[in-house]
C-alpha positions in Angstrom: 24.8 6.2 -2.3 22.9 9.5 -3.5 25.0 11.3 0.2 28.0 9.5 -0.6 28.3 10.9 -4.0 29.0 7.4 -5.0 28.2 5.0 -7.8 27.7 1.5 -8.3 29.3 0.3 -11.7 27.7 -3.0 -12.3 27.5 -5.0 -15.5 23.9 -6.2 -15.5 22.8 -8.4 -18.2 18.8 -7.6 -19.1 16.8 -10.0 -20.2 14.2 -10.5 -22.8 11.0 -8.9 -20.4 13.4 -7.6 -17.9 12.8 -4.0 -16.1 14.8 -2.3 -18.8 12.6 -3.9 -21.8 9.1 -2.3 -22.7 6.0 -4.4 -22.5 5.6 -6.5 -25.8 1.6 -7.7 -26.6 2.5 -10.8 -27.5 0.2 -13.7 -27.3 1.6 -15.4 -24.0 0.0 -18.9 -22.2 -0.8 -17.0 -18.6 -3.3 -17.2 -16.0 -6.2 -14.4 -16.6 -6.2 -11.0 -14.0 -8.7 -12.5 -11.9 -11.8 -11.0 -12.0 -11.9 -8.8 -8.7 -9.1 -7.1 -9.8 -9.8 -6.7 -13.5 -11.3 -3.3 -13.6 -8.7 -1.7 -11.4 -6.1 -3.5 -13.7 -7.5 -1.8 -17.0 -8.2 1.3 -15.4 -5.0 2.0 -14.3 -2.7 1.0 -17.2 -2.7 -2.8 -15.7 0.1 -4.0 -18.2 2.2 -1.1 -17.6 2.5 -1.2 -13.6 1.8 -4.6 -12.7 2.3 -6.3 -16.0 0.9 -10.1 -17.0 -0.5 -12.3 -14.6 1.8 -15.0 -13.1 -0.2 -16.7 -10.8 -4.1 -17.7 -10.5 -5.8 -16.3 -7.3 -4.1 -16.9 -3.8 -4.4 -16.3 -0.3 -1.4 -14.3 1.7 -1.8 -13.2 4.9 -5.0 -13.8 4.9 -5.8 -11.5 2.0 -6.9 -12.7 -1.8 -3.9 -11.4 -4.1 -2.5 -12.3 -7.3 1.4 -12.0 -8.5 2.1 -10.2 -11.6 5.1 -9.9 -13.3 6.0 -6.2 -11.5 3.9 -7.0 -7.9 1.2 -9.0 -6.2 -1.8 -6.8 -5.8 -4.0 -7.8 -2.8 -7.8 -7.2 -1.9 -8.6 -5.0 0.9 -12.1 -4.0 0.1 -13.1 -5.7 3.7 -11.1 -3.2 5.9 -11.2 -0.1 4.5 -13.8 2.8 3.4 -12.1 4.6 0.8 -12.4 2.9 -2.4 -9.3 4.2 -3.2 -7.6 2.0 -0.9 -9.7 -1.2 -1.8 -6.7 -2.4 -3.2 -2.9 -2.4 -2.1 0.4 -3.6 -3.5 2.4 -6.5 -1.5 5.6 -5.1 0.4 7.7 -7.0 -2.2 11.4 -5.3 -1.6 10.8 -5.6 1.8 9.7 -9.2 1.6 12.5 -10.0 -0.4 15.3 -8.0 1.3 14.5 -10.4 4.1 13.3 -14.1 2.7 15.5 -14.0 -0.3 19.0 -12.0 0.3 21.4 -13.4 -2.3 18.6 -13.7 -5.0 19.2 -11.5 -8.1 17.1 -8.1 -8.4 14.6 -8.9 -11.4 18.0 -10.8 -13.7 20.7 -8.2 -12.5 23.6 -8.1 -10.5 22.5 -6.9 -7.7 21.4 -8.8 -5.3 18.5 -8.2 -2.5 21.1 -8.1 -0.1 22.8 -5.2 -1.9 19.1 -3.9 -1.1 19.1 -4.5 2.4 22.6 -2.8 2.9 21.5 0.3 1.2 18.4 0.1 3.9 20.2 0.7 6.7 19.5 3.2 9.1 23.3 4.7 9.5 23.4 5.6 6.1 19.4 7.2 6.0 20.1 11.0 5.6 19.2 12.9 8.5 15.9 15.0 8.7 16.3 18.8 7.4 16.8 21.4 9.8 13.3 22.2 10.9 11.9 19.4 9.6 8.6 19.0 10.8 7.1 16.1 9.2 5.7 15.5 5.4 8.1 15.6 2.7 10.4 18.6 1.7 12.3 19.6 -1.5 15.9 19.2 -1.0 18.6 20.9 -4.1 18.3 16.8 -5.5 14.7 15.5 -4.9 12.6 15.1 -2.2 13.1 14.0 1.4 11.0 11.3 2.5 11.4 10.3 6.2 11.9 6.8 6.8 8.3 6.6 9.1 5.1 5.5 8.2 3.2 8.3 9.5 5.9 10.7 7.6 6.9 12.3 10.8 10.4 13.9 11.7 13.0 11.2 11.1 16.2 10.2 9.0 15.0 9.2 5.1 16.1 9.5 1.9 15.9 11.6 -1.1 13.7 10.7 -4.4 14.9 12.2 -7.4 12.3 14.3 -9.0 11.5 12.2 -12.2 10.5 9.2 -9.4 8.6 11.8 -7.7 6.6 12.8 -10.1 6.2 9.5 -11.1 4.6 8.0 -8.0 2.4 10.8 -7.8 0.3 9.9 -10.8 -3.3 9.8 -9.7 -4.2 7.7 -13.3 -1.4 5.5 -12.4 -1.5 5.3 -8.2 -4.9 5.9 -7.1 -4.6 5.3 -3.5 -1.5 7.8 -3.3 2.1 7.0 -3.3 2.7 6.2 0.1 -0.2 3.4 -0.4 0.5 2.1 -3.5 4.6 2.9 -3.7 5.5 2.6 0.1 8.7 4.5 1.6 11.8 4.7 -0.3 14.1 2.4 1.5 17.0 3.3 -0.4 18.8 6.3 -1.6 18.9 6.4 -5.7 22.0 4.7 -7.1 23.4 4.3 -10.6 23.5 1.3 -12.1 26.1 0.9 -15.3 24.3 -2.1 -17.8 24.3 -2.8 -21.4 20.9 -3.3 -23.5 21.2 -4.6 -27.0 24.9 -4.6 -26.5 24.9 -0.7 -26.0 26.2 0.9 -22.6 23.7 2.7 -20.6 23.3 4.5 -17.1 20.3 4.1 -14.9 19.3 4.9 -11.9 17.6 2.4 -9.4 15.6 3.0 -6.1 14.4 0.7 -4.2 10.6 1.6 -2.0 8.4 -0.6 -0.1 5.9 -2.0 -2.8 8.1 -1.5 -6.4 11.4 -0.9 -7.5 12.0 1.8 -9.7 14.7 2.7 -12.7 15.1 5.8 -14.7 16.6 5.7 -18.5 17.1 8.3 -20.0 17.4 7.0 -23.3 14.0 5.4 -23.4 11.3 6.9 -25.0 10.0 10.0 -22.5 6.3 8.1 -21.6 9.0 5.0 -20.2 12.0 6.6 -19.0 10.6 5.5 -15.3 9.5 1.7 -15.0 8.9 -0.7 -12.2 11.3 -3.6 -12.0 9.8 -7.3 -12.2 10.0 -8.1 -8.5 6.6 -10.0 -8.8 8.8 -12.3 -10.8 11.4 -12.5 -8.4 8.8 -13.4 -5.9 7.0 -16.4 -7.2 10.4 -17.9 -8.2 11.3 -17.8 -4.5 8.4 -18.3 -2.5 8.2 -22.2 -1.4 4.8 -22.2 -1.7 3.6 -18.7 -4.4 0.7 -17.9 -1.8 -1.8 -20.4 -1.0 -4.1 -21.0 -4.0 -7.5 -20.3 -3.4 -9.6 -22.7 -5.1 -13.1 -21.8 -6.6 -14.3 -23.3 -4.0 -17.9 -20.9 -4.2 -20.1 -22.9 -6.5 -23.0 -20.8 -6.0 -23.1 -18.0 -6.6 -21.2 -17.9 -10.0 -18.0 -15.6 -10.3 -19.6 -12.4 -11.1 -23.5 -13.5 -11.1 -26.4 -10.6 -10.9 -27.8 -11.4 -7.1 -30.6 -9.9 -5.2 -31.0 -10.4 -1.2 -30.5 -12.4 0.1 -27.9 -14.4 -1.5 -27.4 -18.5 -1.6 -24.5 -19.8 -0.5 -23.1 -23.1 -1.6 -19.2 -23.5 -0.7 -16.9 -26.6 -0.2 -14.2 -25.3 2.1 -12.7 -26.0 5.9 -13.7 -29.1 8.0 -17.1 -30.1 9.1 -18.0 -28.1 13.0 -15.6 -25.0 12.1 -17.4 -22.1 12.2 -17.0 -19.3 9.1 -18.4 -15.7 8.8 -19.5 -14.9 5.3 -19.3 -11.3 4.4 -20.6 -9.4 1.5 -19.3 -5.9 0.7 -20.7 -3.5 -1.6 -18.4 -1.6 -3.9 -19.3 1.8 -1.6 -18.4 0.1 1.6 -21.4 -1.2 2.8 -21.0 -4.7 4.5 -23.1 -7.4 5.8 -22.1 -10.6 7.6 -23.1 -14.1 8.9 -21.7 -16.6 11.2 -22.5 -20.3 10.0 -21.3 -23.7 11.3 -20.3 -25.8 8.4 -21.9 -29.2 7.8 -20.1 -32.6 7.0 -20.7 -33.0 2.8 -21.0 -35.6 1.0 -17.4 -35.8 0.3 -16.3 -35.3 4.3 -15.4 -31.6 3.4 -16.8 -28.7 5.0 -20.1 -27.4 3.4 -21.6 -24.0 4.0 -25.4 -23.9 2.2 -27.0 -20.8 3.5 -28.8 -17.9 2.9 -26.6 -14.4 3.8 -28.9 -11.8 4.4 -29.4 -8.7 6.6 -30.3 -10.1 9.9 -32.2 -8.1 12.9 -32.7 -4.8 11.1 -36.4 -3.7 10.1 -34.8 -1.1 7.8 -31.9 -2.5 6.4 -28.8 -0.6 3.8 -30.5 -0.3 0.1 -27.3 0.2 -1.2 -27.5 0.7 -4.9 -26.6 -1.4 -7.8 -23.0 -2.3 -8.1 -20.0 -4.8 -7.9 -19.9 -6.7 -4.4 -17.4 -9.2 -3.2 -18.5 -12.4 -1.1 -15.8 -13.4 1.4 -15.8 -16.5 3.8 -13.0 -16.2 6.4 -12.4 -18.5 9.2 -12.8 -17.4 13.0 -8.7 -16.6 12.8 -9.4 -14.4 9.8 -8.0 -16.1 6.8 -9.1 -16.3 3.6 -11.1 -19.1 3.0 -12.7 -18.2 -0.4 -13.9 -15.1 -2.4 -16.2 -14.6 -5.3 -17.4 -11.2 -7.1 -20.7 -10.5 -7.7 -23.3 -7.9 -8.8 -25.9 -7.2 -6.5 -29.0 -5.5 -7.7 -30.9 -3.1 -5.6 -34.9 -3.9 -4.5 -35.6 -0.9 -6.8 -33.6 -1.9 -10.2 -35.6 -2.6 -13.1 -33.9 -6.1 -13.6 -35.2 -7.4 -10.4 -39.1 -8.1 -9.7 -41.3 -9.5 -6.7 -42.3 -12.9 -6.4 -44.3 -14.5 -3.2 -43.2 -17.2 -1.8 -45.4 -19.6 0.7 -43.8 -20.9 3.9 -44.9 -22.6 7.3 -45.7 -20.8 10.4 -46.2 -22.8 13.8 -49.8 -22.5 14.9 -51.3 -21.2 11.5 -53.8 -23.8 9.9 -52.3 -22.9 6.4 -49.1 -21.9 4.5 -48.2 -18.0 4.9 -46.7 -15.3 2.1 -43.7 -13.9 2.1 -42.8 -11.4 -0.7 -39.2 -11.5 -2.4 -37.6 -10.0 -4.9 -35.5 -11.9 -7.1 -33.4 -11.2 -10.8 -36.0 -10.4 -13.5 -36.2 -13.6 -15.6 -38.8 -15.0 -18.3 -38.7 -18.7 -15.9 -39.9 -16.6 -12.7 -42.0 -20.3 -12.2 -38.9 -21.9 -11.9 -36.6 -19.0 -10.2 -39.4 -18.8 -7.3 -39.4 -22.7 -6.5 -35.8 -22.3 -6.4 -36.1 -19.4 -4.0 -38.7 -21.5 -1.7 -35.7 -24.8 -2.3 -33.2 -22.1 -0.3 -35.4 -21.9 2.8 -37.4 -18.7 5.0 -35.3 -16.1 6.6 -33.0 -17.0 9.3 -35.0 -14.7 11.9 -38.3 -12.8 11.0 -41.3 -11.5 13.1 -43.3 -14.0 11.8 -41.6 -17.2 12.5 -41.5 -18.2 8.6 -40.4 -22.2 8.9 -40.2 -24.7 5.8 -41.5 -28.4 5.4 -39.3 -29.0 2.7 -35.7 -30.8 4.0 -33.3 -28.7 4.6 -29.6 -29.6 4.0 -28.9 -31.0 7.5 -32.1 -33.4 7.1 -30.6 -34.2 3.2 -27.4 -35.1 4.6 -28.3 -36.8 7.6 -31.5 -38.8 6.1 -30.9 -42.5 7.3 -32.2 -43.7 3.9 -29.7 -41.1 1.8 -28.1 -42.6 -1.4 -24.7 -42.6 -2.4 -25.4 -40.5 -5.5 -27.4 -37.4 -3.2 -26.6 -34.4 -3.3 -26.4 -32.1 -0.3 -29.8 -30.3 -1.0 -33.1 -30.8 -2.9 -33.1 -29.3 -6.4 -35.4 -28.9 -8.6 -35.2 -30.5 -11.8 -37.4 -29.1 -14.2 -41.1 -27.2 -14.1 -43.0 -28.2 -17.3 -46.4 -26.0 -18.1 -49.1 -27.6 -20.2 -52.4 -26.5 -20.7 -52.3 -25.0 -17.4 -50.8 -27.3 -15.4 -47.4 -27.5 -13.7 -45.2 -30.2 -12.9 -42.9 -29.6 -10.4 -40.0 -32.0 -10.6 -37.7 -32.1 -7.9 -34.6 -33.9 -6.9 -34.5 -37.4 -5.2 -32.8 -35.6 -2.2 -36.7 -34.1 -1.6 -37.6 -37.9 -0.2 -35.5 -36.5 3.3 -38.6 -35.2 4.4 -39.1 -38.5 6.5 -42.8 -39.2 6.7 -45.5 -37.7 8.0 -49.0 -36.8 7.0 -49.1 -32.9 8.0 -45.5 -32.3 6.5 -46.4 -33.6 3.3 -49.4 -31.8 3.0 -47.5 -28.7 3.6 -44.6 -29.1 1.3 -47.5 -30.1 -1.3 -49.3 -26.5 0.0 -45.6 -24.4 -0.4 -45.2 -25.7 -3.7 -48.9 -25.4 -4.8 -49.5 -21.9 -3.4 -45.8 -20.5 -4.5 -47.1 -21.6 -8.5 -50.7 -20.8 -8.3 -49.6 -16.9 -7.8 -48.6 -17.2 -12.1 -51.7 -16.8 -14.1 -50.7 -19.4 -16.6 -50.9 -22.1 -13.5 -54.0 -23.5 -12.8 -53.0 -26.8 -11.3 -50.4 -27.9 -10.1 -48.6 -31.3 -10.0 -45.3 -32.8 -8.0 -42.4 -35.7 -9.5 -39.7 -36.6 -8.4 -36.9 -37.7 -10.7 -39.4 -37.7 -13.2 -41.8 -40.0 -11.4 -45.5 -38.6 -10.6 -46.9 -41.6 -9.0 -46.5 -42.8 -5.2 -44.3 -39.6 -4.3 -44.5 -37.6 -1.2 -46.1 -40.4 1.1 -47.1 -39.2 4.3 
């Protein structure tokens, strides 16, 4: 070690795309950045510190993460405030030191174990005289106490070039100690040949990366981080637990106005899931749902998430959001990026939408807004499809079937869907055909419901200018539908 004065001499063969090579753009068969992380990736030189994607989107300790070939980044965005800290790097060398001792570091010689000896605490060099917490310049690099909080404690030196590595804002963001870790190792020199030509590095091992100095390579890549990320999907039984797109509305990266539908196919029927959307800026707002039995026997969450209880709510601007449905233990269940457009941006625009109140002799308005689009006939009878507000002043209800009614409708079909659709809206000469989904036949009878799901649907299209009449199918059909 760096105290000892001592070297390691170790013949380390490098492989093609090992720690020692520099990144060739080559066309390469791997899974895409995933598309929460892909602005971080390309804003902070993506291929350089984390390299190409190994792995699709997964679920480790609870957090959504995917494995590159030089780490596994994770999404925090839940947790914290400072965007700066939305994302973090997985504790690889620690991981590894532990689940995977005799496996080779990134195609060397040395081994993870080798790691883990250089970790331990007798040989950490003691704290400066006066120390007092931080880091200090020592004659070789800087001390770095072996605490998380950086206070007075045994550590090790980081040779300057390392240094001023990690403490590249373009490159670590969040700072060193959140995006590097500790060092957990002194610096140690590794002998290895590269193209059949001796060379010296040096190697350190910290929390999140592994780090080796050349010399000889070109100045801009004299420091790299080793391909642990590698080293960790080859030895993980199980690379993270996949999570599957299991969101199918809204679509990865949709615009989206409050408040948001919610269609997902994930956990068993009776568990209970919070939904959580987070702004870019660190604005949240969360829902608890119980998750119906779909069609297939699966859990199904099909819900509105929406500010609930609050007669002036966040109007958090325009910007990137992140839906995610954990379980009551906290795990991942599934996660989809979105854009959420503010009630003021000039892409969105206000519809009215016509829903049932107990004790009022007609249907009452509600006004929404909703993404700007040339169909706004169709987007607002898709609106009125999602259902009223969970909880308003009013007491806004809905005669059309909701998805427990759909799902639990004695004379359901084998081919239904969870929830009424609507199929088309057709404008002629004035007149609109609403044509909805067989699933609308849950309503289950009744003289005064179908009058009012005739009224919702009337009123919600009469508000358009171009409607004069309007006119309900279903599955095409315009005759004997919606019999009381």
């Amino acid at each position: 070690m760096v105290r000892q004065q001592r070297r390691w001499h170790v013949l380390v063969i490098i492989l093609l795309g090992s720690l020692l090579m520099l990144p060739v753009m080559t066309a390469r068969a791997t899974p895409a950045v995933d598309a929460r992380f892909f602005d971080y990736y390309h804003q902070h030189q993506g291929i350089r510190i984390l390299g190409y994607p190994l792995t699709e989107l997964v679920e480790v300790n609870g957090y959504a993460a995917q494995y590159f070939e030089k780490g596994r980044i994770e999404d925090h965005r839940h947790e914290v405030t400072d965007p700066r800290w939305a994302f973090m790097y997985g504790r690889l060398s620690a991981e590894l030191m532990e689940r995977d001792p005799q496996g080779m570091v990134n195609n060397t010689s040395i081994t993870y174990a080798d790691l883990a000896y250089a970790h331990r605490a007798e040989l950490r060099i003691p704290a400066p005289t006066g120390f007092r917490g931080g880091t200090t310049p020592s004659r070789s690099g800087m001390f770095v106490p072996y605490d998380a909080q950086l206070r007075p404690a045994s550590g090790y030196i980081v040779p300057l070039y390392f240094w001023t590595y990690i403490n590249r804002n373009d490159l670590f963001p969040g700072g060193w100690l959140h995006d590097v870790g500790l060092p957990m190792t002194d610096a140690f020199q590794v002998e290895t040949y590269k193209n059949g030509e001796r060379r010296d590095i040096t190697m350190q091992a910290f929390e999140r990366a592994v780090l080796t100095y050349d010399p000889r390579n070109p100045r801009e890549w004299q420091v790299e981080r080793g391909n642990i990320g590698a080293d960790a999907v080859r030895t993980s039984p199980t690379n993270g637990q996949p999570i599957i797109s299991s969101i199918e509305i809204p679509r990865p990266n949709e615009q989206v106005t409050l408040p948001i539908h919610l269609l997902a196919r994930l956990g068993t029927p009776g568990e209970q899931v919070v939904a959580t959307l987070r702004w870019q800026d660190g604005t949240e707002v969360s829902n608890t749902y119980t998750l119906l039995a779909g069609e297939d026997g699966r859990g199904l969450l099909i819900d509105n998430l929406d500010w609930v209880n609050l007669l002036q709510p966040p109007q958090p601007a325009t910007q990137p959001a992140t839906i995610t449905i954990r379980n009551t233990a906290g795990v991942v269940l599934a996660q989809q990026s979105v854009v959420v457009l503010s009630a003021d941006d000039p892409n969105t625009q206000e519809i009215t939408l016509y829903w049932t109140v107990s004790g009022a002799p007609t249907v009452q308005p509600q006004q929404r807004r909703i993404v700007r689009t040339e169909r706004v006939g169709t987007a607002a009878l898709e609106e009125l499809l999602w259902g009223p507000p969970a909880i308003s002043q009013v007491g806004y209800g809905t005669a059309l079937p909701t998805p427990i009614e759909v799902l639990s409708y004695s004379g359901r079909q084998p081919d239904w869907g969870p929830r009424v659709r609507l199929l088309r809206l057709t404008i002629e000469n004035g007149i609109a055909t609403a044509d909805f989904s067989r699933e609308i036949q849950a309503y289950g009878g009744g003289s005064a419901r179908v009058q009012a799901i005739r009224d919702q649907v009337t009123q919600t299209l009469l508000q358009f200018p171009t409607i004069t009449e309007v006119r309900i199918a279903v599955d095409g059909q315009t005759e004997g539908v919606l019999q009381p």
